[in-house]
Chimera marker file (.cmm) of the C-alpha trace (Angstrom):
<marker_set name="trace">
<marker id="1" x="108.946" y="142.234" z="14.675" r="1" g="1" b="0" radius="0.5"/>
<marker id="2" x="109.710" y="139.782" z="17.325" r="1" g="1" b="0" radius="0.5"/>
<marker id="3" x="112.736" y="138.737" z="18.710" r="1" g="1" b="0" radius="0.5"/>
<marker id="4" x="113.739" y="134.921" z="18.695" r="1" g="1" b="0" radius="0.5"/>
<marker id="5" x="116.618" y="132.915" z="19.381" r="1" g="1" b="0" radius="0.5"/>
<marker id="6" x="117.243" y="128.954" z="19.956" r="1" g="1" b="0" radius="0.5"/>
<marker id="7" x="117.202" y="128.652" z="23.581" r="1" g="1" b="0" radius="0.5"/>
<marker id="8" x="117.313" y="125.076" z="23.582" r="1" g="1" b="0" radius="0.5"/>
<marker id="9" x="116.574" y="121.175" z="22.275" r="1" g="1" b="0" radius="0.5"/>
<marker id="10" x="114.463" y="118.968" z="23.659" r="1" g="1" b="0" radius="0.5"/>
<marker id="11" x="115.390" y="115.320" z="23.768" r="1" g="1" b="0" radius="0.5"/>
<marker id="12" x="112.407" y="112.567" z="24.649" r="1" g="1" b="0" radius="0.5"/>
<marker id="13" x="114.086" y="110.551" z="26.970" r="1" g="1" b="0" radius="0.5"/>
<marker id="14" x="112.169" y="107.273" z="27.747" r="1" g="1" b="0" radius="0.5"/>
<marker id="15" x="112.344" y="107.343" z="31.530" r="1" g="1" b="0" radius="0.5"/>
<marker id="16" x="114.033" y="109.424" z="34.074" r="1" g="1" b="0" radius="0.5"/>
<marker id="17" x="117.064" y="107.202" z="33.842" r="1" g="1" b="0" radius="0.5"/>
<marker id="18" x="117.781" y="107.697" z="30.446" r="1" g="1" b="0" radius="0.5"/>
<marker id="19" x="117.035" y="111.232" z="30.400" r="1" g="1" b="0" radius="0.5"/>
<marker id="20" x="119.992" y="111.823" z="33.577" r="1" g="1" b="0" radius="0.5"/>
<marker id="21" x="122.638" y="109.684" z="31.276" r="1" g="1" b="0" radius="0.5"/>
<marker id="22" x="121.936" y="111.423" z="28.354" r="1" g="1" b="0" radius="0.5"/>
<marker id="23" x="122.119" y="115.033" z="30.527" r="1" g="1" b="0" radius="0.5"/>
<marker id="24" x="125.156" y="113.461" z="31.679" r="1" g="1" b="0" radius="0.5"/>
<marker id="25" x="126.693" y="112.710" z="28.674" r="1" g="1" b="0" radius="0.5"/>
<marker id="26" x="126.104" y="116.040" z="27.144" r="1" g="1" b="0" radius="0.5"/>
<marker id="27" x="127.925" y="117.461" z="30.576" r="1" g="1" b="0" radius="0.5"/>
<marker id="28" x="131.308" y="115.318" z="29.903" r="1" g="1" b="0" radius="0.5"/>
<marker id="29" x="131.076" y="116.293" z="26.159" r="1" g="1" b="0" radius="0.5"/>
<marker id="30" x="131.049" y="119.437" z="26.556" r="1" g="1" b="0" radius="0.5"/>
<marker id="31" x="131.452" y="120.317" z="30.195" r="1" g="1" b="0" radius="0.5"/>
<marker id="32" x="127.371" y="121.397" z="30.355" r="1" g="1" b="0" radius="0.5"/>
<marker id="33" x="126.215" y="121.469" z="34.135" r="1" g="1" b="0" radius="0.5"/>
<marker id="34" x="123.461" y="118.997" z="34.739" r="1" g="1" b="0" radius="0.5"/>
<marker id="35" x="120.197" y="120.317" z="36.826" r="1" g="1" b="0" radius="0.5"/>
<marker id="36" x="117.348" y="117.836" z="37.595" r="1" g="1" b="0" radius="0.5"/>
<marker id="37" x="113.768" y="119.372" z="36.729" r="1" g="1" b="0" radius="0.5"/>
<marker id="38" x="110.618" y="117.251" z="37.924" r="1" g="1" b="0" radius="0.5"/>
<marker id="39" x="110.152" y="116.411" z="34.286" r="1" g="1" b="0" radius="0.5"/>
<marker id="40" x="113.308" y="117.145" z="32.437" r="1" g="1" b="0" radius="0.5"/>
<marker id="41" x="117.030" y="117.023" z="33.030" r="1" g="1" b="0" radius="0.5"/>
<marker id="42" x="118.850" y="120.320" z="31.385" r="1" g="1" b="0" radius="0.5"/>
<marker id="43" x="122.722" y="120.231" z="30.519" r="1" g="1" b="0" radius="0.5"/>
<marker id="44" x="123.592" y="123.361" z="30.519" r="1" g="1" b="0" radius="0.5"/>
<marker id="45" x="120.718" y="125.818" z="28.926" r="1" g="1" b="0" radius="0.5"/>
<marker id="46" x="121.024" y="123.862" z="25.608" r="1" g="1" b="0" radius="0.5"/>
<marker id="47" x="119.915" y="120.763" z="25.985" r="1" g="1" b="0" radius="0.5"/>
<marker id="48" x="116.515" y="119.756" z="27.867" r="1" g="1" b="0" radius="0.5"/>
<marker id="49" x="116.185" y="115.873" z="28.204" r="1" g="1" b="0" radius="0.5"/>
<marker id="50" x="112.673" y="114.758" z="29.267" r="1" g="1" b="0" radius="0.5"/>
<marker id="51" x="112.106" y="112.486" z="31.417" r="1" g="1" b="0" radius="0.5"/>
<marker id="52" x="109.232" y="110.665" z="29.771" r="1" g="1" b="0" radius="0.5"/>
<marker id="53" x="108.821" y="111.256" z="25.837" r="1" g="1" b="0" radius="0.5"/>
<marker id="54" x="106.510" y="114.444" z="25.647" r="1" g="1" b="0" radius="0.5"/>
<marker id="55" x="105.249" y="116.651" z="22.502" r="1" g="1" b="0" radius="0.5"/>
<marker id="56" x="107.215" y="116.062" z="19.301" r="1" g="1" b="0" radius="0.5"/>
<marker id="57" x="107.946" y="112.862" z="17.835" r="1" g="1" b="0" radius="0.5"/>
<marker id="58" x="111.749" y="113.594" z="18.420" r="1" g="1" b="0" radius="0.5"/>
<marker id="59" x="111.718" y="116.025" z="20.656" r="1" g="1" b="0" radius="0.5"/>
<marker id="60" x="111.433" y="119.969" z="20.625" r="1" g="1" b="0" radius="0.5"/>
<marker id="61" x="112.974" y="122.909" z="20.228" r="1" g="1" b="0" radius="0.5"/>
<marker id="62" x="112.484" y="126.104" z="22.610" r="1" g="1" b="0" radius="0.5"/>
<marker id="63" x="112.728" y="129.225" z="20.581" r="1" g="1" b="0" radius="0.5"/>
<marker id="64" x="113.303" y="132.251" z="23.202" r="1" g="1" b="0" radius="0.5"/>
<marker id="65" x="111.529" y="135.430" z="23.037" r="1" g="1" b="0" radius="0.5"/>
<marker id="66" x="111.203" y="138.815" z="25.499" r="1" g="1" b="0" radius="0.5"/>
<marker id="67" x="107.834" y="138.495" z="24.833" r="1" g="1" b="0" radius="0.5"/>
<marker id="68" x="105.989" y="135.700" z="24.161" r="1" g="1" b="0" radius="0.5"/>
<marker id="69" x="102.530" y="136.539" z="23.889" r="1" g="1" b="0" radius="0.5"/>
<marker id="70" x="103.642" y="139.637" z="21.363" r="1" g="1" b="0" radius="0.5"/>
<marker id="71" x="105.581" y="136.759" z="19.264" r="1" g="1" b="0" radius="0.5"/>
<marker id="72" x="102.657" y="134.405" z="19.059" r="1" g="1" b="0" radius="0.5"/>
<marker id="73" x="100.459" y="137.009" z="18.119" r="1" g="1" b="0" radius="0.5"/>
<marker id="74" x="103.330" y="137.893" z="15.380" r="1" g="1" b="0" radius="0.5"/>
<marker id="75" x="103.119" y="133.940" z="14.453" r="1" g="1" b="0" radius="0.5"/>
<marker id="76" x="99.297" y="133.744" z="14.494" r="1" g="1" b="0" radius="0.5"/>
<marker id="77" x="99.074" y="136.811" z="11.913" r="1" g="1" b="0" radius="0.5"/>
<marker id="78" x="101.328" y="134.687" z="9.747" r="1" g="1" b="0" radius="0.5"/>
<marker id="79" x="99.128" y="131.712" z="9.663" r="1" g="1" b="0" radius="0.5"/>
<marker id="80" x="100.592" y="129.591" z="12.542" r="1" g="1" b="0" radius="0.5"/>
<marker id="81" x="98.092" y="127.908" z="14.810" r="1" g="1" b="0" radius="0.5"/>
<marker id="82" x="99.206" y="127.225" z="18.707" r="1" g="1" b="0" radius="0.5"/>
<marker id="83" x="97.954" y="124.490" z="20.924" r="1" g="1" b="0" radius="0.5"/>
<marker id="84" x="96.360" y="126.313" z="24.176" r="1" g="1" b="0" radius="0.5"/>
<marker id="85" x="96.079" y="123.487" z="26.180" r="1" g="1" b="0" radius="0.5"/>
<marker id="86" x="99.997" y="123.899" z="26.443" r="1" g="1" b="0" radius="0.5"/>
<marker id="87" x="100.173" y="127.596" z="27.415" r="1" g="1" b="0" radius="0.5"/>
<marker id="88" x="102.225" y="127.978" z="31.063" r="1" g="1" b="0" radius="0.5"/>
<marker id="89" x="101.552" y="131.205" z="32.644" r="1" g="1" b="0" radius="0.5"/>
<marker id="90" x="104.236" y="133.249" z="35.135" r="1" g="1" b="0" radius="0.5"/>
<marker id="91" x="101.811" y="134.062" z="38.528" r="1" g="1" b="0" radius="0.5"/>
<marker id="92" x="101.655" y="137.395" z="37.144" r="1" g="1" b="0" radius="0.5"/>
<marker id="93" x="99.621" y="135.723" z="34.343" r="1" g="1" b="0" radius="0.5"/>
<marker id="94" x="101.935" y="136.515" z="31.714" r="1" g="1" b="0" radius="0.5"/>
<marker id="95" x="102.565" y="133.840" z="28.926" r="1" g="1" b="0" radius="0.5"/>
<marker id="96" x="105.901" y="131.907" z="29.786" r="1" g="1" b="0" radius="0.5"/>
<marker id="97" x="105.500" y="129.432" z="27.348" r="1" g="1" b="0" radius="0.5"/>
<marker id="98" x="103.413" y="127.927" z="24.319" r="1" g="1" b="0" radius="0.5"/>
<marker id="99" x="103.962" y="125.493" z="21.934" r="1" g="1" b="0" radius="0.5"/>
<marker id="100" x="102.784" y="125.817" z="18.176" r="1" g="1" b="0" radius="0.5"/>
<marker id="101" x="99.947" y="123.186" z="16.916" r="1" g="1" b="0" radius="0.5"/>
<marker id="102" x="102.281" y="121.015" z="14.429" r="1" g="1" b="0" radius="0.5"/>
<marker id="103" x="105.223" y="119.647" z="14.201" r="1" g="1" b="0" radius="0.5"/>
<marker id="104" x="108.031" y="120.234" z="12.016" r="1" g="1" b="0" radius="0.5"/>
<marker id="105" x="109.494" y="117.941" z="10.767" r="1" g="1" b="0" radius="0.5"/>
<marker id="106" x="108.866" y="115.568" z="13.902" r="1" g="1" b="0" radius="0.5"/>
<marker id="107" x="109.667" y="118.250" z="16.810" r="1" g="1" b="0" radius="0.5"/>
<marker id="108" x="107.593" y="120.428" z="18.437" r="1" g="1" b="0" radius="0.5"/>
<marker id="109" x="108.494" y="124.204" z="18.602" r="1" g="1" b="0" radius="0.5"/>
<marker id="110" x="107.448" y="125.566" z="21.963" r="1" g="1" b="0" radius="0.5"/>
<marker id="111" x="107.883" y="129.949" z="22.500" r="1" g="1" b="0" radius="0.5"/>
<marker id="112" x="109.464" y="130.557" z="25.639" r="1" g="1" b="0" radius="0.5"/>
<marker id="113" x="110.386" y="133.574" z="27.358" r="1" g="1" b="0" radius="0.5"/>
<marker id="114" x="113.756" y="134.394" z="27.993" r="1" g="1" b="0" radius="0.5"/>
<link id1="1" id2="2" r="1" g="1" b="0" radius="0.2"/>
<link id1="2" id2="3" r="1" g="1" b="0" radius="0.2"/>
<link id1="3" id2="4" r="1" g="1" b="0" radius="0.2"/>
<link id1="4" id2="5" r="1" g="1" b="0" radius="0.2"/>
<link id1="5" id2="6" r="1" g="1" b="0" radius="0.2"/>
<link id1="6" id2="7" r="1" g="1" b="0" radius="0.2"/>
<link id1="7" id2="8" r="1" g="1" b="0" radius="0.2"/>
<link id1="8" id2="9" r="1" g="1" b="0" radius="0.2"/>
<link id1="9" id2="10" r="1" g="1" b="0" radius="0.2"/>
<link id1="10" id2="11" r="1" g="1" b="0" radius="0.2"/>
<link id1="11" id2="12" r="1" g="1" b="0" radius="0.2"/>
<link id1="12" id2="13" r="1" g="1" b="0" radius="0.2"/>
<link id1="13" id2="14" r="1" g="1" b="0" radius="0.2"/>
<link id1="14" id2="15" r="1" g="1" b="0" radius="0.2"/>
<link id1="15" id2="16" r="1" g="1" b="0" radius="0.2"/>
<link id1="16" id2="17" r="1" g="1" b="0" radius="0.2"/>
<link id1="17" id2="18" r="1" g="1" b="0" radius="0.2"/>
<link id1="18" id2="19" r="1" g="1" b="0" radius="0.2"/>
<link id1="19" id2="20" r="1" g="1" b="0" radius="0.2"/>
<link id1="20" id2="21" r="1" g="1" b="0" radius="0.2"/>
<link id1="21" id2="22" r="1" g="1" b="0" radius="0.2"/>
<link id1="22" id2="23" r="1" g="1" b="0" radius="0.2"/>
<link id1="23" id2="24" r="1" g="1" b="0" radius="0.2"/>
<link id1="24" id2="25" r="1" g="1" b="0" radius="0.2"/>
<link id1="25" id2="26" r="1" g="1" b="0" radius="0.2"/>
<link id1="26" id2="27" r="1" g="1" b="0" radius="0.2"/>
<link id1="27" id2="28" r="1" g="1" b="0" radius="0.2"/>
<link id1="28" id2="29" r="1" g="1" b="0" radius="0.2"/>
<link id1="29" id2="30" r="1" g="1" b="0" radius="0.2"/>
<link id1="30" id2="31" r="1" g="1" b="0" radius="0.2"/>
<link id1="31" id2="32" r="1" g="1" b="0" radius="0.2"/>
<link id1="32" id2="33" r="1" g="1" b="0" radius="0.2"/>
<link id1="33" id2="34" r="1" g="1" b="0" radius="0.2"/>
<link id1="34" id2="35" r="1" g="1" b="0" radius="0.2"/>
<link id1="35" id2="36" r="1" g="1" b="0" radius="0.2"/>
<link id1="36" id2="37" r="1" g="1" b="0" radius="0.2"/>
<link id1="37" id2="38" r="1" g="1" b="0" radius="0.2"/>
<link id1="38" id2="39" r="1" g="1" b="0" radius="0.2"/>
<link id1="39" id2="40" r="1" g="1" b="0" radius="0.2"/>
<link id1="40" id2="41" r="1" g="1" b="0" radius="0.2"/>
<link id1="41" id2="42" r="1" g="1" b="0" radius="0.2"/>
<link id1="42" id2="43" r="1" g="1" b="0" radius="0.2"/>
<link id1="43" id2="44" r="1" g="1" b="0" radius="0.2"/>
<link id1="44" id2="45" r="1" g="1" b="0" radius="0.2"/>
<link id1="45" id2="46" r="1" g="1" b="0" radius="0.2"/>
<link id1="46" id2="47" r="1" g="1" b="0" radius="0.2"/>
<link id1="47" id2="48" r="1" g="1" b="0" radius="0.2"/>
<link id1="48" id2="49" r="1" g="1" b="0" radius="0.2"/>
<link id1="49" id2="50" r="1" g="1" b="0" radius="0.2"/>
<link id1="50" id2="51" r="1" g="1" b="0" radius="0.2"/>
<link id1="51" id2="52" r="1" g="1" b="0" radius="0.2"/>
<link id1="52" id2="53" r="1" g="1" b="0" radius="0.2"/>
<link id1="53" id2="54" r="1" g="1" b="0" radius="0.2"/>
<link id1="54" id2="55" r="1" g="1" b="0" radius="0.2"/>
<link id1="55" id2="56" r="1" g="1" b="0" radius="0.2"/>
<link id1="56" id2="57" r="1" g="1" b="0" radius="0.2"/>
<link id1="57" id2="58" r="1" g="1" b="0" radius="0.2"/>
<link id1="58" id2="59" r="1" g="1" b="0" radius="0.2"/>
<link id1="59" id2="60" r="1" g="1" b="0" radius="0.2"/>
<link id1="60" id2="61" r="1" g="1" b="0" radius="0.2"/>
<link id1="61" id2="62" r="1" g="1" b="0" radius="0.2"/>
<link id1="62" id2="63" r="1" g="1" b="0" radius="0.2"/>
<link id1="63" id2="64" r="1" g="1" b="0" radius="0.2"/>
<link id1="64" id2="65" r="1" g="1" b="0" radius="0.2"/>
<link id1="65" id2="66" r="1" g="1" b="0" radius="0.2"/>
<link id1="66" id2="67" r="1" g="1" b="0" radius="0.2"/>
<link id1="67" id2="68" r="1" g="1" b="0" radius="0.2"/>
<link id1="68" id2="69" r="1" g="1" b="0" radius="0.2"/>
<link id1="69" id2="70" r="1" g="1" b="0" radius="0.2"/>
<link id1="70" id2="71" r="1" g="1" b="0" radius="0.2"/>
<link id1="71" id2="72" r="1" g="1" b="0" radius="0.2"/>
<link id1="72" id2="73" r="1" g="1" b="0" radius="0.2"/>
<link id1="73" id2="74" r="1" g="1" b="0" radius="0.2"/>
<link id1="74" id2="75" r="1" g="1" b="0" radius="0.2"/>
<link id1="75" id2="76" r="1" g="1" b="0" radius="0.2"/>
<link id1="76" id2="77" r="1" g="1" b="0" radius="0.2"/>
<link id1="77" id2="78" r="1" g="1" b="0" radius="0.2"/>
<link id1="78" id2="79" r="1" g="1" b="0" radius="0.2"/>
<link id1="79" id2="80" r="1" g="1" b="0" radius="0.2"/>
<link id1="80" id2="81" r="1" g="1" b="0" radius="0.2"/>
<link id1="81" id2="82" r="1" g="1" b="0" radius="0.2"/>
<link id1="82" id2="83" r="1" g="1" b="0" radius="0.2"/>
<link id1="83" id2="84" r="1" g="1" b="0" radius="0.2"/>
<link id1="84" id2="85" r="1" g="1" b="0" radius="0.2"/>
<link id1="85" id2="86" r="1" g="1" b="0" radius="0.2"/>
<link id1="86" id2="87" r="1" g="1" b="0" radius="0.2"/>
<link id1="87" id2="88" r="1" g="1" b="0" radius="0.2"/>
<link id1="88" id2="89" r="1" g="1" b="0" radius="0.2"/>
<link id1="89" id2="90" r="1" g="1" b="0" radius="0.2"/>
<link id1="90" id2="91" r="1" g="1" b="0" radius="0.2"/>
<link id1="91" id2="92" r="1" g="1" b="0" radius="0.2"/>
<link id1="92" id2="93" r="1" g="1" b="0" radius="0.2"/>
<link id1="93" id2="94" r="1" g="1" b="0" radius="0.2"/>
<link id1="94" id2="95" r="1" g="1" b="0" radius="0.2"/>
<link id1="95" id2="96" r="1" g="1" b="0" radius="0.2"/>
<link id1="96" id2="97" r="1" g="1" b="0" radius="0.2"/>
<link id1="97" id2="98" r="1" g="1" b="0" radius="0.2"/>
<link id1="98" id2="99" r="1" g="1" b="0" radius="0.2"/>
<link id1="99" id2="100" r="1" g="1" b="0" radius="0.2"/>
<link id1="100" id2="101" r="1" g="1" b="0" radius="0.2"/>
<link id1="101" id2="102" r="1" g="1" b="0" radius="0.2"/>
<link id1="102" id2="103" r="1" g="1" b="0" radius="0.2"/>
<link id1="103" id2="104" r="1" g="1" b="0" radius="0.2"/>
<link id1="104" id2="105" r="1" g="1" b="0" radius="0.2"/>
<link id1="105" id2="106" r="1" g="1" b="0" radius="0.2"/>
<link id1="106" id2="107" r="1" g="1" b="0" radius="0.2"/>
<link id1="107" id2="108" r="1" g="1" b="0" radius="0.2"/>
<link id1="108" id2="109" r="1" g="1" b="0" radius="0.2"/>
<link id1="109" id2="110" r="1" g="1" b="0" radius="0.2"/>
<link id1="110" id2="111" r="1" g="1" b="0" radius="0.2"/>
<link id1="111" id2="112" r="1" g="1" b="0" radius="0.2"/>
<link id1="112" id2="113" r="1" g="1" b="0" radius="0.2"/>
<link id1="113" id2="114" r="1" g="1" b="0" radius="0.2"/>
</marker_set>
């Protein structure tokens, strides 16, 4: 069996403006450094606030996994579908990320490796 783990929650921020106060919120909460991405602002490794709203109605959450091609074929034999339109490859070609098909509950769930 795969190993997961929450790595972290996404937040659909509605420009890149909102997404760096809400980053920087979460930082003077909780003392979570803030690092600019080109499409997301992270606080800390927890938090992930996009800069322009992206999959999942409220956001998503990043499950982390050693392997993440093992775990979606783990997921698939289960039943779950996974969009591949959204796979991100390391230059090695191994899977980094991939988010399932449907929501739950309004977020996406993206595997990512960790």
């Amino acid at each position: 069996m795969a190993e997961y783990k929450l790595a972290h929650v996404g937040i659909n921020g509605a420009n890149p403006e909102e997404a760096l106060k809400a980053a920087k919120m979460f930082e003077t909460l909780f003392g979570l450094t803030v690092k600019e991405g080109n499409s997301s602002v992270f606080a800390g490794t927890a938090v992930e606030v996009m800069k322009a709203p992206y999959k999942g109605t409220h956001g998503h959450i990043g499950i982390g996994t050693p392997d993440v091609a093992a775990a979606q074929a783990e997921l698939e034999a289960k039943g779950f579908a996974f969009d591949p339109d959204t796979a991100k490859h390391k230059p090695d070609g191994t899977l980094n990320a991939i988010y399932l098909k449907d929501e739950i509950c309004g977020f996406a769930v993206h595997l990512v490796k960790i």
